[in-house]
C-alpha positions, 0 to 999 in steps of 0.5 A: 827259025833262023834262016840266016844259019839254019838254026832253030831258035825256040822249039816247041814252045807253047802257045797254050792249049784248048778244047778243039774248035774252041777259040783261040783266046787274044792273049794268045794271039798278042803273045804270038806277036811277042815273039817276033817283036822279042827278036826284033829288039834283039836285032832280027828282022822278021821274014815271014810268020805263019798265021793263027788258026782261029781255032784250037785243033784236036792234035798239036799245030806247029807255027814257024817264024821265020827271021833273019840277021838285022844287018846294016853296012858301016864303014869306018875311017882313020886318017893317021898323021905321021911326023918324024923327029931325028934328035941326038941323045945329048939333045940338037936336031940329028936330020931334018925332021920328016912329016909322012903322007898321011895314011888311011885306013877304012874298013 
């Protein structure tokens, strides 16, 4: 689940199946956390994940991970130099030329 926008991202995806109060299998377990270490990679940060039972039940048990958007703050800055040269056509200096207070843009 997705809890920045409320979206689910994998629905009833299955884990695996078993007799009930069977073992629950480690493959089963390792596979689990695959799924948030999956979403980790693609840039998610893992907020809360229920646990495994240790055994299987006699009816279907959900489990919900819960994550959210991996975001971290960047600035970025662009000083820009601006001089300006008035020049005739035919060639010679029409006015002296003018060199701007450099501008700065950050976002």
């Amino acid at each position: 689940m997705d809890d920045a926008t409320g979206l689910t991202l994998i629905n009833h995806a299955r884990l695996g199946s078993g007799d009930a109060d069977e073992q629950l299998p480690l493959a089963m377990h390792e596979d689990y956390q695959n799924v948030s270490a999956h979403y980790e990679q693609l840039g998610y940060k893992l907020v809360s994940q229920e646990t495994l039972p240790a055994t299987f039940a006699d009816h279907d048990l959900n489990v919900v991970v819960h994550l959210t958007h991996g975001t971290e703050k960047v600035t970025e800055q662009r000083i820009i130099n601006e001089d300006i040269r008035y020049e005739f056509v035919e060639g010679g200096i029409a006015a002296p030329s003018y060199q701007a207070a450099p501008l700065v843009f950050t976002r």
